[in-house]
C-alpha positions as CSV (number, residue, x, y, z in Angstrom):
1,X,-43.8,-22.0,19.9
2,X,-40.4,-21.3,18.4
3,X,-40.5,-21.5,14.4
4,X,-39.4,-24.1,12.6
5,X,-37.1,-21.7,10.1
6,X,-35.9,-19.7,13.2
7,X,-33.9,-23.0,14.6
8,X,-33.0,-24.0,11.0
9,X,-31.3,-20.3,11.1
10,X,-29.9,-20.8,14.5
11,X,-28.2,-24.1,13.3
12,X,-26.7,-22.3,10.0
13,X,-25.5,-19.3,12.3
14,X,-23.3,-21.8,14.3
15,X,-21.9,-23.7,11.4
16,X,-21.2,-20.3,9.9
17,X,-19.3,-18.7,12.8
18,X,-18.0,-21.9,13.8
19,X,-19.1,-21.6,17.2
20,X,-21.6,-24.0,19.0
21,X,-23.1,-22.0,21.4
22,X,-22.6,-18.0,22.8
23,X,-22.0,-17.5,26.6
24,X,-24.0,-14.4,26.7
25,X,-26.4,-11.9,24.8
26,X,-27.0,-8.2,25.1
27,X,-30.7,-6.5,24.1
28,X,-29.5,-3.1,23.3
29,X,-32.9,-0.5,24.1
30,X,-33.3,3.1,22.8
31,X,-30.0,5.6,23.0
32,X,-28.0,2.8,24.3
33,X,-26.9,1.6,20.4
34,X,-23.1,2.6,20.9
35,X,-22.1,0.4,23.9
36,X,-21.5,-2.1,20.9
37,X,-18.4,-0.1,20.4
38,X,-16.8,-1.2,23.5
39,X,-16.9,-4.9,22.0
40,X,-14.9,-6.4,19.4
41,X,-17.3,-7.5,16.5
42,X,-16.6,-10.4,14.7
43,X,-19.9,-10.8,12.4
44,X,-23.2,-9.0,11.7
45,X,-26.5,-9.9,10.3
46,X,-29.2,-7.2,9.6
47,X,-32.5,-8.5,11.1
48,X,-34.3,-8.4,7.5
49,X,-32.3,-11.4,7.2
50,X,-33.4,-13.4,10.3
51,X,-36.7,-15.4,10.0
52,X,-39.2,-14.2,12.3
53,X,-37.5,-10.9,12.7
54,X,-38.5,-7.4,11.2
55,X,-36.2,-4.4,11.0
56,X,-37.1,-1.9,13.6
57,X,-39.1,1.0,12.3
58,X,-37.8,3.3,15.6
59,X,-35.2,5.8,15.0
60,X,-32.1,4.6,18.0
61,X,-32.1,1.1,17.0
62,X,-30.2,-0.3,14.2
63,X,-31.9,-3.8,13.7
64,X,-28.6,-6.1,13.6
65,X,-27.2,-8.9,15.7
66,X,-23.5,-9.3,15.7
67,X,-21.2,-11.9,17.0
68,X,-19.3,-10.2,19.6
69,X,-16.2,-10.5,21.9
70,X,-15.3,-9.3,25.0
71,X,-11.8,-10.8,26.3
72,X,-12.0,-14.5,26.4
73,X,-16.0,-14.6,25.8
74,X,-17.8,-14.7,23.0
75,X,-21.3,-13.5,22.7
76,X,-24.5,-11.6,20.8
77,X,-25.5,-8.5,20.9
78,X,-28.8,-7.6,19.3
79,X,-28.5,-3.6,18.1
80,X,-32.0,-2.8,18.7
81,X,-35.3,-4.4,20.1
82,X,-38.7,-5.4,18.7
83,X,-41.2,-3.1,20.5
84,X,-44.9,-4.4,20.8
85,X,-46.0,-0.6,20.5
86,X,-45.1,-1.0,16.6
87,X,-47.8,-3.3,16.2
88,X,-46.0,-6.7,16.9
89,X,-47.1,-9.7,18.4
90,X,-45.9,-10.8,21.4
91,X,-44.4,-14.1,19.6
92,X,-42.5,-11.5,17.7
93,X,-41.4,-9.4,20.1
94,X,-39.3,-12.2,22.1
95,X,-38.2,-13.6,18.6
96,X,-34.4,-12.4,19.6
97,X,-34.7,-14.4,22.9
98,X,-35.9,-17.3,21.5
99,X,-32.4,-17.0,19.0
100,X,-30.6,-16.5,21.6
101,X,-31.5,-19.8,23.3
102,X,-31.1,-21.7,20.0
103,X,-27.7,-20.4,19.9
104,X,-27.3,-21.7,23.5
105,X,-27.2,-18.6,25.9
106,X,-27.1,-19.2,29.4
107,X,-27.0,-15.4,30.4
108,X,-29.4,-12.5,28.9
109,X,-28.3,-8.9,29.6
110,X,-30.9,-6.3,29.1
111,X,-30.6,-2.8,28.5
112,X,-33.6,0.2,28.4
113,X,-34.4,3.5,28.7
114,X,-37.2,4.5,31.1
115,X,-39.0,7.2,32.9
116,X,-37.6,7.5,36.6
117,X,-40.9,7.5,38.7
118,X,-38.8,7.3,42.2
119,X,-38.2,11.2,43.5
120,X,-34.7,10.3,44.3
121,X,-33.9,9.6,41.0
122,X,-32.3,12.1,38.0
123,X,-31.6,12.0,34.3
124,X,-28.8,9.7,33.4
125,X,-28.9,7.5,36.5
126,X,-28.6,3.7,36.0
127,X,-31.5,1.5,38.0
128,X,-30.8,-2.4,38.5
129,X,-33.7,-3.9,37.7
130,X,-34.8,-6.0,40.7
131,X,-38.4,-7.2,39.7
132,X,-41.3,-5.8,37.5
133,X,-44.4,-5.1,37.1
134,X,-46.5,-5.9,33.4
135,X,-49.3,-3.4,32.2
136,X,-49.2,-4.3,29.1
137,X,-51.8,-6.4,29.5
138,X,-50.5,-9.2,27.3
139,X,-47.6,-12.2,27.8
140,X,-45.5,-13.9,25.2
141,X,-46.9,-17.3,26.9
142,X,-50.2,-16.8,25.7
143,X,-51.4,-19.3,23.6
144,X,-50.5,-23.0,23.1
145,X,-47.6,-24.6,25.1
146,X,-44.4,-26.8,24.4
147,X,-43.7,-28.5,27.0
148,X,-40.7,-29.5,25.7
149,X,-39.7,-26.0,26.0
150,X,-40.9,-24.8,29.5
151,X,-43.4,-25.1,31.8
152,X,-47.3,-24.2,30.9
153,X,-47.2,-22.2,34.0
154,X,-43.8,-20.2,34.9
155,X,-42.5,-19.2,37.9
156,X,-41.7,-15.7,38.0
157,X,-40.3,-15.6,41.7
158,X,-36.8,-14.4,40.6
159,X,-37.2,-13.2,37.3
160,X,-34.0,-11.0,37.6
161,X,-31.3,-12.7,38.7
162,X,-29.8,-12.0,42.1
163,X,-26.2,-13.7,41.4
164,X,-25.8,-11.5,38.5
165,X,-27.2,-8.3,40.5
166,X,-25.0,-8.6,43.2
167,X,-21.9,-8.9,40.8
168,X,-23.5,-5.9,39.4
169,X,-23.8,-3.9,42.4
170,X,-20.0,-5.2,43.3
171,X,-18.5,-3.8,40.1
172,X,-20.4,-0.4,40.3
173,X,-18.5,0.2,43.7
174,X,-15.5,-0.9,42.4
175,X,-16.2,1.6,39.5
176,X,-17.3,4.1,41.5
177,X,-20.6,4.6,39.3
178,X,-23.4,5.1,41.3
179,X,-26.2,2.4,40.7
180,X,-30.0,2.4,42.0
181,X,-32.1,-0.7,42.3
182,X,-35.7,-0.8,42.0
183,X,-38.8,-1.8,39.7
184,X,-39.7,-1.6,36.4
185,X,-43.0,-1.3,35.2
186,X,-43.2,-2.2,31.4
187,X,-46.4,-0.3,29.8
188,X,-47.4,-0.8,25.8
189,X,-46.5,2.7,24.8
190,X,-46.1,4.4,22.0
191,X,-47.8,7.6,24.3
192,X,-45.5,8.9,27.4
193,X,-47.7,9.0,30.5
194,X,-49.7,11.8,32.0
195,X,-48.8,12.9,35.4
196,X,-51.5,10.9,36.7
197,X,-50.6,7.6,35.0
198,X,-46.5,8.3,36.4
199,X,-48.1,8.8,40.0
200,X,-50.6,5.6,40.0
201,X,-47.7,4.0,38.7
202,X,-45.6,5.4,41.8
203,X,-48.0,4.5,43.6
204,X,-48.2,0.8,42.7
205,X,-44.7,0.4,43.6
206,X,-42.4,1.2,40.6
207,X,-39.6,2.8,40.6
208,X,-39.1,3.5,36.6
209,X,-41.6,2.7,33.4
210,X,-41.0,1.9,29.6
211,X,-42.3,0.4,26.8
212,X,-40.9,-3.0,26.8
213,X,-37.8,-5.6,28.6
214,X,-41.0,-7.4,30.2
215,X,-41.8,-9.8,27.4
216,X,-38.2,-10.5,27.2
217,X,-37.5,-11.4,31.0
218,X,-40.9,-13.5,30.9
219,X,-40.1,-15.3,27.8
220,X,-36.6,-15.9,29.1
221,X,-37.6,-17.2,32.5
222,X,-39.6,-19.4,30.6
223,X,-36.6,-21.0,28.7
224,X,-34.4,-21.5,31.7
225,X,-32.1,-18.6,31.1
226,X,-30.9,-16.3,33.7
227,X,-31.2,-12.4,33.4
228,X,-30.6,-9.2,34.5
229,X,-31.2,-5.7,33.2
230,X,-29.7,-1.8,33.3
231,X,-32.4,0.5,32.7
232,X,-31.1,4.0,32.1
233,X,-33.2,7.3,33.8
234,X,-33.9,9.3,30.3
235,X,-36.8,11.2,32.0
236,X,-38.6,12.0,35.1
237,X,-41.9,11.5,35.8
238,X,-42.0,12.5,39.9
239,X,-44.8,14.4,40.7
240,X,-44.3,18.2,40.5
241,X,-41.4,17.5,38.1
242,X,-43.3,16.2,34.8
243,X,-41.8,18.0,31.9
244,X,-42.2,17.6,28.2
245,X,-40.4,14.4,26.6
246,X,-39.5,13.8,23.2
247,X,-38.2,10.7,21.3
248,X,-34.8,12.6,20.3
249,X,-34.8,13.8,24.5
250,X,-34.6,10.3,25.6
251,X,-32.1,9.0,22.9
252,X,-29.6,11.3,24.2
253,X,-29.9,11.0,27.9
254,X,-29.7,7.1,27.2
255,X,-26.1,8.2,25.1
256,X,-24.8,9.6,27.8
257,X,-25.0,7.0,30.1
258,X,-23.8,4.4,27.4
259,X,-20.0,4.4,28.2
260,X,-21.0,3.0,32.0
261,X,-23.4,0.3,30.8
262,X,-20.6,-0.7,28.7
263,X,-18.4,-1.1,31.6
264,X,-21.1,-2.7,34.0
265,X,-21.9,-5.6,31.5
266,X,-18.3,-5.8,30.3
267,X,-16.7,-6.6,33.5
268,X,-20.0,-8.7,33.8
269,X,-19.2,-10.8,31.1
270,X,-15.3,-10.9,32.7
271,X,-16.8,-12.4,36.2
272,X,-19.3,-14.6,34.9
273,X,-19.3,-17.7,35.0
274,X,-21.3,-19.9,32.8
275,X,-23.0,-23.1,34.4
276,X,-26.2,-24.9,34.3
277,X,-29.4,-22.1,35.2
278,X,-32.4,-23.2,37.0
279,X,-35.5,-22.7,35.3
């Protein structure tokens, strides 16, 4: 399942930065490309460079995964996601989360931007992720399975993890930024939804929708790693309140909510603490 020259890059990555394994790793998702900023980077590789990877054809996401540190703790960040809306495969699509398990992370910290589907909602809010919802109608699973890996079946029973949520939850009171939780439903894109596709998806029980995080969190689960994820409200799409939406609209929202992701998963990464995960 994982490539053969993806874990013979993993194991020249460590030797290179001297390091034998990262205690956490950041997805970075549309808008959200500064919060690198708030870390102190140590090394960067373009993803041309990476086997099994493929620079990014969508305008937010810089394609590069840096050796980061924040404090005492040393990490990745990958600057920009692999979307299946630009034609990927699945496999190809989780190829940074199968890295980042070579590399030995523990922790995965998402990031998106979505379309806020819950009326209480507004632009620029930040929604926990609690559990999903996949209409994408594909998995990264699919296909043959290593069971040396994980299991053929995975459990998906807490794919976000409620440790790191309620540390989550604790450090947004103790920042005073205000942080909804709810569902995510993760749809292929590249289209927005019509009004009637944002109120069946209301209607199924979501709270937000995007265009990807759910291949990630399954594909994660499956390697035994725990995760949690900040999706940022770029849009609305609450009945009555549908407006137009644009690329460059949802980049910018997503920038202006950067600076308290940043803080979230930084203190985050202060309280962790990294120990054996279940899978």
């Amino acid at each position: 399942m994982i490539p053969s020259e993806l874990r013979d890059f993993a194991q020249n990555f460590k030797q290179q930065s001297g390091l034998l394994e990262f205690e956490f790793a950041i997805i970075l998702g549309s808008g959200l490309a500064s919060v690198v900023e708030y870390f102190e980077k140590i090394h960067s590789v373009p993803y041309s460079e990476i086997p099994g990877f493929t620079k990014s054809r969508v305008k937010g996401h810089s394609g590069r995964l840096s050796v980061c540190r924040y404090g005492q703790r040393t990490g990745l960040i990958f600057e920009g996601r692999l979307h299946y809306y630009e034609g990927l495969p699945m496999r190809k699509v989780v190829a940074p989360v199968m890295l980042a398990y070579l590399l030995g992370v523990k922790k995965l910290l998402i990031t998106n931007a979505s379309g806020g589907v819950n009326p209480s909602f507004r632009v620029g809010d930040i929604m926990l992720v609690e559990d999903h919802i996949n209409l994408m109608g594909d998995c990264p699973l699919r296909g043959e399975n290593d069971d040396n890996l994980g299991p053929r079946f995975t459990d998906m029973s807490a794919a976000y993890s409620n440790k790191l949520n309620q540390l989550l939850r604790s450090i947004a009171t103790e920042k005073g930024i205000h942080l909804h939780s709810g569902v995510y439903a993760g749809v292929r894109g590249p289209a927005f939804e019509t009004p009637a596709e944002y109120r069946y998806i209301r209607i199924i029980g979501a709270d937000a929708v995007g265009m990807s995080t759910v291949p990630e969190v399954i594909m994660a689960r499956y390697l035994g790693m725990e995760v949690c994820c900040l999706s940022v409200i770029t849009d609305l799409g609450i009945e009555g309140q549908v407006e137009e939406v644009s690329h460059d609209m949802v980049l910018e929202a997503a920038r202006k909510s950067s600076d308290k992701v940043a803080a979230l998963y930084g203190e985050l990464i202060e309280k962790m603490q990294q120990e054996p995960v279940r899978a």
